[in-house]
MITI-964325 format. One record per atom (N, C-alpha, C): x, y, z; residue in one letter. Coordinates in steps of 0.1 Angstrom, whole numbers, plus 5000, padded with zeros to 4 digits. Example, Ala and Ser with C-alpha at 12.3 -4.5 7.8 and 13.67 -1.06 7.14 Angstrom:
BEGIN
513249435078a;512349555078a;513249675078a;512849785071s;513749895071s;512950005079s;
//
This chain:
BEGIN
436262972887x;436063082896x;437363122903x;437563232903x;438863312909x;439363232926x;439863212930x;440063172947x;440263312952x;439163342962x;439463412970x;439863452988x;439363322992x;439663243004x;440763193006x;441563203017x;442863103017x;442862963028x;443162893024x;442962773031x;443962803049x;443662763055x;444362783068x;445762693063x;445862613064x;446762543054x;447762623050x;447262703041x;448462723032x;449762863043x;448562903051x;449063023059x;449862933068x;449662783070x;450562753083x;451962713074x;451762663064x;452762663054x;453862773050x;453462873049x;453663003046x;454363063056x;453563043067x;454663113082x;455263043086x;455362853086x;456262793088x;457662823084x;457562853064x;458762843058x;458963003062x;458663053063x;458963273065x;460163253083x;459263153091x;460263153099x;461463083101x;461863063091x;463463043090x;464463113087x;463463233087x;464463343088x;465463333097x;466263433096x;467563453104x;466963573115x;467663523128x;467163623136x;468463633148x;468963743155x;469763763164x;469963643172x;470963533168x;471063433181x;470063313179x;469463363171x;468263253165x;467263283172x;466963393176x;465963403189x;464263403187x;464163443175x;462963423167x;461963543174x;462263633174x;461463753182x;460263793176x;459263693170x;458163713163x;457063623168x;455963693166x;454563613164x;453763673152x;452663543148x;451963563139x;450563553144x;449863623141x;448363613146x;447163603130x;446763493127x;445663493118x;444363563120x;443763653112x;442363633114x;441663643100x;441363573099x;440463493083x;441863513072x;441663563060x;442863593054x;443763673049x;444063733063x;445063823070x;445663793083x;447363853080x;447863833088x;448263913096x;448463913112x;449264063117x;450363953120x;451764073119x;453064023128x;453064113141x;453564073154x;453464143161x;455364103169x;456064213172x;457364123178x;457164113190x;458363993196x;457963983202x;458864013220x;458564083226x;459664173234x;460264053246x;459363943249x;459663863258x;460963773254x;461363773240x;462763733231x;463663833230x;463963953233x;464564063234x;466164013237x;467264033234x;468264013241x;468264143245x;468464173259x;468464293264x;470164323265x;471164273268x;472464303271x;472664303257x;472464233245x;472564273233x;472064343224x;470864363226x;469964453213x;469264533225x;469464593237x;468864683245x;468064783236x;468164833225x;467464933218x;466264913210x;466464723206x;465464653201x;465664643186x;466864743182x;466964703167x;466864573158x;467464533165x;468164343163x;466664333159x;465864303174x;464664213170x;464064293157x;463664433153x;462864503143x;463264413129x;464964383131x;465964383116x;465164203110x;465264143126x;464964013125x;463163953121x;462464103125x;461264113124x;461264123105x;461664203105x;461564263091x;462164153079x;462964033082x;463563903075x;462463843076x;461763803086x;460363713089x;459563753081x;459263913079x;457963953071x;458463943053x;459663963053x;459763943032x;459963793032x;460363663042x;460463563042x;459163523040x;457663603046x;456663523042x;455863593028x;456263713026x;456063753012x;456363653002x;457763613004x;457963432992x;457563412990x;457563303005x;456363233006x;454963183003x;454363313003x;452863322997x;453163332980x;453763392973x;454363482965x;454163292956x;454663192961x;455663052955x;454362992956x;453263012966x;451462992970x;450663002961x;450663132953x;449863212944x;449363292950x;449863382960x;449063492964x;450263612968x;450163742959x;450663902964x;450363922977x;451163942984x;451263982996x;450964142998x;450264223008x;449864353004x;450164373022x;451164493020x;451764483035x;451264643042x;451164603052x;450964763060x;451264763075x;452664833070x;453464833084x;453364943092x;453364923107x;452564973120x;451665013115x;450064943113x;449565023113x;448665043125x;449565043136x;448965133150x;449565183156x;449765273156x;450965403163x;450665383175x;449865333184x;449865303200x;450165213203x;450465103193x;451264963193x;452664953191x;453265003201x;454864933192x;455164813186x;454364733193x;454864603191x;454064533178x;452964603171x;452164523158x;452764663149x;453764523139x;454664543133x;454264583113x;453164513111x;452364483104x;451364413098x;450364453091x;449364363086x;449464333072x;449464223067x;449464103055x;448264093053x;447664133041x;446564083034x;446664013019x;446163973011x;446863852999x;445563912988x;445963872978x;445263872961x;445663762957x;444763722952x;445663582942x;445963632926x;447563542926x;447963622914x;447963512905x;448063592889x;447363462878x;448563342875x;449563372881x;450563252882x;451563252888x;452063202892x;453463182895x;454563112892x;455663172890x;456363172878x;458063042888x;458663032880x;459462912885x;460763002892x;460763152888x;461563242898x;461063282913x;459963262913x;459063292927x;459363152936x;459063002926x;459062892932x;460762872940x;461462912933x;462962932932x;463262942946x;463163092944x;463063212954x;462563112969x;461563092967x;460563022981x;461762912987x;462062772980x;462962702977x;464362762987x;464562882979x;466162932985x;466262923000x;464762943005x;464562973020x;465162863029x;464662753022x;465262643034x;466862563026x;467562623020x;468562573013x;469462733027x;469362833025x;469862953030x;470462873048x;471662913048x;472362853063x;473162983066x;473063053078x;474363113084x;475263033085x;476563103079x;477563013076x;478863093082x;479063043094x;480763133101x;481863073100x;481462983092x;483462933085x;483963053079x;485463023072x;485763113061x;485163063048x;484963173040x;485163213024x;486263193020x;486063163004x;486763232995x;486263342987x;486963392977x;486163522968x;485263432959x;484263562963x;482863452953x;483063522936x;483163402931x;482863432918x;482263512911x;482263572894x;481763642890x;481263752901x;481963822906x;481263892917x;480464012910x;481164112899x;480564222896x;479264202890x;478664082885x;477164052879x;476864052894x;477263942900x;476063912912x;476164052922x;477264172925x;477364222930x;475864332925x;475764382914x;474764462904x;473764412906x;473264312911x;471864222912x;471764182926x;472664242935x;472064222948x;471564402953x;472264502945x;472364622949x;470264622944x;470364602933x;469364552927x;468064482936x;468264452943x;467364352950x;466364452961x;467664542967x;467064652979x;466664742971x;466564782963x;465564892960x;464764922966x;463864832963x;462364812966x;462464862976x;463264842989x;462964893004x;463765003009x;464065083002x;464465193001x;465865203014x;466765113010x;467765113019x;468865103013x;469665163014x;471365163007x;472265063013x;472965013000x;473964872999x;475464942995x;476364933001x;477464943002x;477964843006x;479364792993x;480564722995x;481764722995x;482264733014x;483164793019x;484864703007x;485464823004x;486464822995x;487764703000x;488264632993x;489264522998x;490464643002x;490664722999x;491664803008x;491564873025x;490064873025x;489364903033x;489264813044x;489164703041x;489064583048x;489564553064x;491364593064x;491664583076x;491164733086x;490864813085x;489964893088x;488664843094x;487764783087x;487264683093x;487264633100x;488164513098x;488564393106x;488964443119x;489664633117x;489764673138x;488964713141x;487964773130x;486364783143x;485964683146x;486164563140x;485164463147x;486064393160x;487364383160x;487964393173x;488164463185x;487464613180x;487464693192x;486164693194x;485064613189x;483164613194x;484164503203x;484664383203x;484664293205x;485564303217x;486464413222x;487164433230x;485964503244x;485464573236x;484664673241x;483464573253x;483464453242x;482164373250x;483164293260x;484164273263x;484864163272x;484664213284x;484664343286x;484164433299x;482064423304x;482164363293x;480364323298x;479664213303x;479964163319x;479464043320x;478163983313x;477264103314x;476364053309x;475564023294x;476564083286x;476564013275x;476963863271x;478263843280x;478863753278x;477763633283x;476763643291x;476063543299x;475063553292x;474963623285x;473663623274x;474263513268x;475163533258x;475463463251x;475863353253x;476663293263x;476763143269x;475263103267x;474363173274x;472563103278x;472263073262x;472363173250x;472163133236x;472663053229x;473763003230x;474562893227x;474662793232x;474062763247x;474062663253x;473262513248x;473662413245x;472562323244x;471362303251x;470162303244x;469162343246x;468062263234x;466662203246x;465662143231x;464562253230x;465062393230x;463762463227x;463462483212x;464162453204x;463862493190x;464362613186x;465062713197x;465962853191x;467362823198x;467862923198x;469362923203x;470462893190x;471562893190x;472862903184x;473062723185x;473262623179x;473262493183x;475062483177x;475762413186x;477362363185x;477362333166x;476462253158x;476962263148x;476662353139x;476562513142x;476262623136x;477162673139x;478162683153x;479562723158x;480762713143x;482162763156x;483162693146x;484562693157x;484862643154x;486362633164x;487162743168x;488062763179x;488662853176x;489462883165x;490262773158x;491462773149x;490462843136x;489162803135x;488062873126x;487862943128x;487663013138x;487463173141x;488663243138x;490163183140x;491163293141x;491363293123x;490363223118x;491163253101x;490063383094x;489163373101x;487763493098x;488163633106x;488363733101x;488863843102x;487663943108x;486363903105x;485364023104x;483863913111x;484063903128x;482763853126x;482663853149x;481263793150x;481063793165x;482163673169x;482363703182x;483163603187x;482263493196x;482263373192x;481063333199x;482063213202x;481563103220x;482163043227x;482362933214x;483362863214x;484262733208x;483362643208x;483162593195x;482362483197x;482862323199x;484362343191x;484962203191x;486462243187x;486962153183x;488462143179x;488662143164x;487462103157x;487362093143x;488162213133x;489362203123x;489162293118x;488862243103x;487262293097x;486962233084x;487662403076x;487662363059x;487962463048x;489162513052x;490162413055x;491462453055x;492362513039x;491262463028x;492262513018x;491462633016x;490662693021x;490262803017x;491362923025x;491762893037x;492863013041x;492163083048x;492563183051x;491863303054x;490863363051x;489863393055x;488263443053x;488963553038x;487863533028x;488163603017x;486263683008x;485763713020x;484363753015x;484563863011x;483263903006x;483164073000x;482264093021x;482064193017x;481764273028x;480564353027x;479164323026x;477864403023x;477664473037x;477364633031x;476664663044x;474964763042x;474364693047x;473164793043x;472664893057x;472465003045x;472065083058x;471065163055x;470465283064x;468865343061x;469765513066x;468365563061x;468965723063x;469165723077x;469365903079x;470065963090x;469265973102x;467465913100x;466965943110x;466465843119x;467065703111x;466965543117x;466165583125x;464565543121x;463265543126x;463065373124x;461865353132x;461265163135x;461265193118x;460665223114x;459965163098x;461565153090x;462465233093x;463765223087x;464365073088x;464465053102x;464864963104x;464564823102x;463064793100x;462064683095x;462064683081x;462864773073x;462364783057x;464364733056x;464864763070x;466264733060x;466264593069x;465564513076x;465264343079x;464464283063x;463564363057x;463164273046x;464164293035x;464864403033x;465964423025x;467164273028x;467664283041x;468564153044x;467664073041x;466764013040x;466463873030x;466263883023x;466163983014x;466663952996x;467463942997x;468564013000x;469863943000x;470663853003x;469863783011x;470163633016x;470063543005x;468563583004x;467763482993x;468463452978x;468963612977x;469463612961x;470863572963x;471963552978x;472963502970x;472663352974x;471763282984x;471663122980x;470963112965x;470563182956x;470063102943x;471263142937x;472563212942x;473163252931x;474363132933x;474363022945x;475162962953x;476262992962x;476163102965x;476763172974x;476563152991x;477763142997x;477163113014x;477363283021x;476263273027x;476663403039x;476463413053x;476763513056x;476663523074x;476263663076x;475363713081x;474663803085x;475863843100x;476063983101x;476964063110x;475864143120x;475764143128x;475064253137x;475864313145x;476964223148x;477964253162x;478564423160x;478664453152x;479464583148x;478364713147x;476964703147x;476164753143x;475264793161x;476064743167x;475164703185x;475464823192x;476764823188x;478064953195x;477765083188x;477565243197x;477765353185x;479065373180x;480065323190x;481565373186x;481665303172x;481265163172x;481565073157x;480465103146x;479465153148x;478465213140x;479165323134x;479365383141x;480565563141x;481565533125x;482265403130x;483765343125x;483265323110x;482165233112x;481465193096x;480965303090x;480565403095x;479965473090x;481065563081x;482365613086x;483365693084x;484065633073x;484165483073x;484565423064x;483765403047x;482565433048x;481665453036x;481465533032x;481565683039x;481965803039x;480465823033x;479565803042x;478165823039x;477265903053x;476565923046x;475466013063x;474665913067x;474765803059x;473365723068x;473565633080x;472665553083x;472865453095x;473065313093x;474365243095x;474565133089x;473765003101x;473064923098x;472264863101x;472764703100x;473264673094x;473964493094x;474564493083x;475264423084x;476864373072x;476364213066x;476464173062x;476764053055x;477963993047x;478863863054x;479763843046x;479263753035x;479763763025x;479163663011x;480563623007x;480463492999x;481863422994x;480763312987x;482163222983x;482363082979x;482463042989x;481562892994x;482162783005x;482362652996x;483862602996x;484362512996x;483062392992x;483362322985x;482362172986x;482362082999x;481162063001x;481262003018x;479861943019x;479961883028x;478561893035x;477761953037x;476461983031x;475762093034x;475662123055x;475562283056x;475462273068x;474562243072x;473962163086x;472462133089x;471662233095x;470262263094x;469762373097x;469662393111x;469362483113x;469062533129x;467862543137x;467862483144x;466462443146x;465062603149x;464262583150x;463062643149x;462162593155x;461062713166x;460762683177x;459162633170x;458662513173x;456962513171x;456062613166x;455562583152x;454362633146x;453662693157x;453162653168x;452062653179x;452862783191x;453862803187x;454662893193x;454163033190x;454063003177x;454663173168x;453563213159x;452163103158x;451063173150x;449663073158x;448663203157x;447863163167x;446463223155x;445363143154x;444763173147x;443063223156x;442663303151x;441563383159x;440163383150x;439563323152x;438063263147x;436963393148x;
//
């Protein structure tokens, strides 16, 4: 007989691994609410960085990683995920509803896939150039389809162009106390289960070899991947049309975790960018430089990382936090 019930189980399973997504600062701006076998996401505004995502993008981008992170998930389960986003125009905040099919198998690409989730680390060391790039570059462009958001890979001549937008967002924020206090409080040690933790950081002497990224307080003196040199990533940037609406922005959050997903199975390390994407002047800069009409929404650097230690993960706040089940 077909299963058509889902065990509560498998849904705590499912949202546990979906939230390891990547989210602004780690802040985890989501809840899940069960009722029988469906799900709503709802975000969540009391996680808001207000000196940093005042507009709410961040959380939507981070909302929208959460929701294809539990698509996997279920996906590696045996069950198609069937999604229906806002569907309450008087809610900003219920982001979507998840309902499930069970599908007749699941295949060891899906299992993969699920797998990639907790192998996947933000990683703000330097790169090298990632290998075979032009296959894996065709098969990540490949990935965002589905969510109808454009991938552009800013040109290595392009690059230092780049590299001065992201020092003039970064100039631009030294004038903002209150960003900067944001981000001390997010990085600070801390046992809540979110936040930025010191061994996610990187040193200064780390920082000054990476060309394109947030400047976040020093974590130590360490400098690891000295033979890698100078940050040597490609430069993803995805973005959505010209009228960057909520659903734009949630479709280009599930788009960033395919692309996460697909370059950890391809062994590739990355670092999700938002810092450049906060500012309109540096929005403006990206945008000029791709010589496109749409709205660039987050960068991702991708590379080779050196053989090392895997990085340890980042912590994640309690199951009992983030899904609440309703009888």
């Amino acid at each position: 007989m077909t299963q058509t019930m889902i065990d509560a189980s498998v849904l705590r399973e499912a949202v546990g691994l979906a939230c390891r997504a990547p989210s602004l600062h780690n802040s985890q701006p989501w809840r899940w609410v069960s009722d029988g076998p469906v799900l709503h996401l709802f975000a969540d505004p009391m996680r808001i960085l207000l000196a940093t995502d005042g507009s709410g993008r961040e959380m939507l981008l981070s909302c929208g990683a959460v929701l294809d992170h539990l698509r996997v998930a279920m996906a590696a389960a045996g069950w198609d995920a069937l999604i229906d986003r806002f569907p309450d125009r008087h809610d900003p905040e219920y982001l979507a509803t998840v309902s499930f099919v069970p599908m007749p198998t699941v295949s060891e690409a899906q299992r993969g896939r699920a797998d990639a989730i907790l192998r996947r680390r933000t990683d703000r060391l330097p790169f090298t150039v990632p290998a075979d790039w032009d296959r894996i570059e065709g098969r990540l462009r490949q990935v965002v389809i589905p969510h109808h958001v454009m991938s552009d890979v800013v040109l290595d001549h392009d690059r230092n162009k780049l590299a001065e937008a992201s020092r003039l967002t970064e100039t631009l924020r030294i004038s903002d106390p209150t960003y900067e206090a944001e981000l001390d409080w997010w990085t600070a040690p801390r046992a809540s289960g979110d936040g930025v933790p010191a061994s996610a950081l990187v040193s200064a002497s780390e920082a000054g070899r990476t060309d394109i990224a947030r400047t976040f307080p020093s974590a130590n003196s360490m400098d690891r991947r000295l033979d890698a040199g100078a940050d040597q990533s490609k430069i993803i940037v995805l973005s959505t049309g010209h009228e960057d609406t909520r659903s734009d922005v949630l479709r280009c959050g599930e788009a960033l975790s395919a692309i996460l997903l697909e370059c950890t199975l391809a062994g590739l390390a990355s670092c999700t960018l938002t810092h450049m994407t906060e500012l309109w002047q540096s929005r403006e800069l990206i945008r000029a430089l791709l010589g496109q009409a749409g709205a660039p929404q987050v960068l991702v650097r991708v590379g080779e990382a050196p053989w090392e230690r895997p990085l340890p993960a980042t912590p994640r706040r309690p199951l009992s936090e983030t899904l609440r089940f309703d009888v």
